[in-house]
Kinemage of the C-alpha trace (Angstrom):
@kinemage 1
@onewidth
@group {chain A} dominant
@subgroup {mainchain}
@vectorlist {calphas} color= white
{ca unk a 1} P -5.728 -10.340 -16.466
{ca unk a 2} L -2.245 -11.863 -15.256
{ca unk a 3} L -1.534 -12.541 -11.618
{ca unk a 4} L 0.156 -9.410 -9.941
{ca unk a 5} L 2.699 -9.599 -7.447
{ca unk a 6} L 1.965 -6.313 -5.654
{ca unk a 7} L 3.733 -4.698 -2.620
{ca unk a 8} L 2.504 -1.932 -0.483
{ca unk a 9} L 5.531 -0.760 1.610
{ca unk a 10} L 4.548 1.048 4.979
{ca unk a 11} L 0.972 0.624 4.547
{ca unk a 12} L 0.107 1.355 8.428
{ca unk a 13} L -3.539 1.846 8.694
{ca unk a 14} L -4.006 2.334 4.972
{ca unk a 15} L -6.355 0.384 3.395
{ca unk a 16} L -5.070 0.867 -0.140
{ca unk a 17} L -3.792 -2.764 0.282
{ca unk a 18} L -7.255 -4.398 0.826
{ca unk a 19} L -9.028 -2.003 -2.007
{ca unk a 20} L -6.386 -3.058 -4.620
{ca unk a 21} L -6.891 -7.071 -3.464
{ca unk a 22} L -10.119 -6.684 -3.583
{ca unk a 23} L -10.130 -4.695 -7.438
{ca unk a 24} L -7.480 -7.561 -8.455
{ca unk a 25} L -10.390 -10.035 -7.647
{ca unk a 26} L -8.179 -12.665 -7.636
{ca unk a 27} L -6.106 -11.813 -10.030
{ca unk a 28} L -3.074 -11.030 -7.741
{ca unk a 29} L -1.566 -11.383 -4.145
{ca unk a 30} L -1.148 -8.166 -2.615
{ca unk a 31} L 1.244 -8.227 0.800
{ca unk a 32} L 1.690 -4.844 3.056
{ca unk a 33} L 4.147 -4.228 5.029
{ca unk a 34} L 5.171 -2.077 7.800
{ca unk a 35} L 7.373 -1.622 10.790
{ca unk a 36} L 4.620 -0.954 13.503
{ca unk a 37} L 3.324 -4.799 14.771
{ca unk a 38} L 0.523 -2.707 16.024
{ca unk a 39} L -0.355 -1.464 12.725
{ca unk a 40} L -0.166 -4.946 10.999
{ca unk a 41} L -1.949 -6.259 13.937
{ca unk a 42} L -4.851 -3.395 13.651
{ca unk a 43} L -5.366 -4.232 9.526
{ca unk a 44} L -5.217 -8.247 10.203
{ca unk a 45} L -7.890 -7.795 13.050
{ca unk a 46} L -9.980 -5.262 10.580
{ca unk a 47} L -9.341 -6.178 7.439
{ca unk a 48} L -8.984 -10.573 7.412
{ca unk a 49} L -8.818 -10.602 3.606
{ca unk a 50} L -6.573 -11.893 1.007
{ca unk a 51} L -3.786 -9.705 1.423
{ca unk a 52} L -0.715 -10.473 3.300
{ca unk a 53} L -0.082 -8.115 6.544
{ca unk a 54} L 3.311 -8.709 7.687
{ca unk a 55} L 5.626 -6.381 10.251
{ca unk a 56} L 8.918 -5.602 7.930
{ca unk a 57} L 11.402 -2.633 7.711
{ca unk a 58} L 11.699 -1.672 4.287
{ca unk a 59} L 15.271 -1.025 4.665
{ca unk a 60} L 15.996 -4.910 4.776
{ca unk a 61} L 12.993 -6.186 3.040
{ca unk a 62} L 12.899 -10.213 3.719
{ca unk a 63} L 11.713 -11.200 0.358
{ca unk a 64} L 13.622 -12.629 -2.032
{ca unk a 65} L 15.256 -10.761 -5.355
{ca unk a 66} L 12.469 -10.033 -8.313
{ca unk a 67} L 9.282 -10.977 -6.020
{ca unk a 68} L 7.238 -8.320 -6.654
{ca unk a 69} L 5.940 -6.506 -10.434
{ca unk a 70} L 4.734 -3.767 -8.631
{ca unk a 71} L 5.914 -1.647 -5.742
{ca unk a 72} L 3.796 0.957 -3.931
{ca unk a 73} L 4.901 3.915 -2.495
{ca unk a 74} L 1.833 6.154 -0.361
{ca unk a 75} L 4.180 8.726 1.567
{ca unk a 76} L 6.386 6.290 3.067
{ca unk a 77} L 9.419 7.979 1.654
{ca unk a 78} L 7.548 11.594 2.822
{ca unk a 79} L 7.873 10.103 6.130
{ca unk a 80} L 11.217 9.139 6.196
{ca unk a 81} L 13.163 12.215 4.352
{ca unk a 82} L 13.909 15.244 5.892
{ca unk a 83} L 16.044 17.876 4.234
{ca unk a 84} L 19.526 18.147 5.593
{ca unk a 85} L 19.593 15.098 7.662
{ca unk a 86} L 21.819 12.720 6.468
{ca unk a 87} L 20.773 9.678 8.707
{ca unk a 88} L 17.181 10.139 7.178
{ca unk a 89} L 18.737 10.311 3.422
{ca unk a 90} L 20.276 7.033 4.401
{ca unk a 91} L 17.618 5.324 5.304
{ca unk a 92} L 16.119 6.698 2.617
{ca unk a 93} L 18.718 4.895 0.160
{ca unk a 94} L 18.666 1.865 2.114
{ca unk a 95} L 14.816 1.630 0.731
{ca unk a 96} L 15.024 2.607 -2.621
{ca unk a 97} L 17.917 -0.103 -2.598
{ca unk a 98} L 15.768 -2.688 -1.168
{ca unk a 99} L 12.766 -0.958 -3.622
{ca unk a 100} L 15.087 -2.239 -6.813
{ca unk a 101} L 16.236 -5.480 -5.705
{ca unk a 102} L 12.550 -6.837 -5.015
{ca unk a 103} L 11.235 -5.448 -8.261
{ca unk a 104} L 11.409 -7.655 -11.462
{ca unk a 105} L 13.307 -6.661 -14.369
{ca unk a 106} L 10.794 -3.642 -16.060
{ca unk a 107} L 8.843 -3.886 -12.304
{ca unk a 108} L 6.922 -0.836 -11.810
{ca unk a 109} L 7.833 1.737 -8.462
{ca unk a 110} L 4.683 3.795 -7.734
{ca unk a 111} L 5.520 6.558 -5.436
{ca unk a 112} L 2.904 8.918 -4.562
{ca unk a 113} L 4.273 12.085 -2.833
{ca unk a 114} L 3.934 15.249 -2.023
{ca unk a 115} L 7.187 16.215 -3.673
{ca unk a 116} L 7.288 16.423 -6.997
{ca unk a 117} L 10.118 14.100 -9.179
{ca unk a 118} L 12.927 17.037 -9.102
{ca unk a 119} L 12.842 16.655 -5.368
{ca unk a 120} L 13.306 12.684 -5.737
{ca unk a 121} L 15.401 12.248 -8.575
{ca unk a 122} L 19.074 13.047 -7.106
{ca unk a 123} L 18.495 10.664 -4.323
{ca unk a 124} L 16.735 7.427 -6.803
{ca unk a 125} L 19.896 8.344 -9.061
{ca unk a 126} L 22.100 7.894 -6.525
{ca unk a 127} L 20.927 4.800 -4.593
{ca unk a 128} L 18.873 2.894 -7.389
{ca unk a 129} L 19.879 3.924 -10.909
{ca unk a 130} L 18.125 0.482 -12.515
{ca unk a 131} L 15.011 2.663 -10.922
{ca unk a 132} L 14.120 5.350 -13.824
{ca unk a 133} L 11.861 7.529 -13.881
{ca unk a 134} L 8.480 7.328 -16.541
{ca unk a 135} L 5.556 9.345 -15.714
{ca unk a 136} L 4.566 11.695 -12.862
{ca unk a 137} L 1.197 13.204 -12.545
{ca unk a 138} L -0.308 15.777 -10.230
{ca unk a 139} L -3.570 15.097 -8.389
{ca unk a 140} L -5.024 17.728 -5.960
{ca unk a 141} L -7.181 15.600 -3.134
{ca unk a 142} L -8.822 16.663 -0.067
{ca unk a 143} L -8.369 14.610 2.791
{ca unk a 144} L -10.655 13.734 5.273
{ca unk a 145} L -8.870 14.888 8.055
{ca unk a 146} L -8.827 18.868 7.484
{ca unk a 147} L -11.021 19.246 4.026
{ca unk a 148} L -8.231 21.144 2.209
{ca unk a 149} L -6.888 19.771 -0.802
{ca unk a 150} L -3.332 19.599 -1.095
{ca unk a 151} L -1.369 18.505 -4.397
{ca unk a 152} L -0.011 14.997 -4.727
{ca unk a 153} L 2.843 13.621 -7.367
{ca unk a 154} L 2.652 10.131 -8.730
{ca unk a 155} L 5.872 9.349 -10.162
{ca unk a 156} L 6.015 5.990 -11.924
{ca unk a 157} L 9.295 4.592 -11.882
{ca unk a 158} L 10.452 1.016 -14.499
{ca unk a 159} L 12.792 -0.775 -13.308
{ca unk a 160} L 15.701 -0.765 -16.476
{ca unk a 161} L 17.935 -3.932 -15.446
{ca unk a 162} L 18.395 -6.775 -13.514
């Protein structure tokens, strides 16, 4: 297996970072970031593993061009987008920017949603075209919190040029 470069972008209290380190065994280096210090100061404290906690906004990402193969996505962009309100479709831009510029050359964008591609696709065209789209599957998962299952999109996104 090669050595993945893997980002988790607004992982909060997630621990999808630490379960992918730990299923890379080795194999990778896995840093999640997030704009709470409480949250990266909560998954240090709980989870002291091999991945790399560190308090970023991923509108101006700190890392340097083509660090990363893989970029995940786990309802960070949900978070952020609201219909009709242009400061959050900014923002919004300002990521997917940052999103492309991180990723290597045919890097792969993982964004699990619960919006399916259509709803994605103007703004990725418009902010990231070297971000195109490749695959999206539907999952239906229950989650722990209310025990009804709601359907998920995972749209896999290459990254097409430099």
């Amino acid at each position: 297996m090669r050595h993945l470069r893997v980002l988790d972008l607004g992982g909060g209290n997630s621990t999808l970072a630490h379960r992918l380190c730990e299923a890379l065994n080795g194999n990778g280096r896995v840093v999640s970031i997030d704009i709470s210090d409480t949250c990266i100061h909560l998954m240090q404290t709980a989870y002291p593993s091999k991945v790399q906690y560190l308090c970023m906004d991923a509108r101006d990402m700190e890392f340097q061009d083509s660090s990363f193969e893989i970029v995940l996505d786990k309802s960070t962009m949900d978070a952020i987008v609201s219909p009709g309100n242009a400061a959050a479709a900014h923002a919004a831009k300002r990521i997917l920017r940052q999103v492309a510029r991180v990723l290597w050359p045919n890097g792969l964008f993982l964004m699990i949603s619960v919006h399916p591609w259509s709803y994605w696709r103007p703004l990725v065209a418009s902010a990231a075209p070297s971000l195109e789209h490749a695959e999206e599957r539907t999952q239906s998962v229950v989650l722990s919190s209310n025990r009804h299952p709601i359907l998920v999109f995972v749209n896999a996104l290459r990254k097409t040029s430099a």
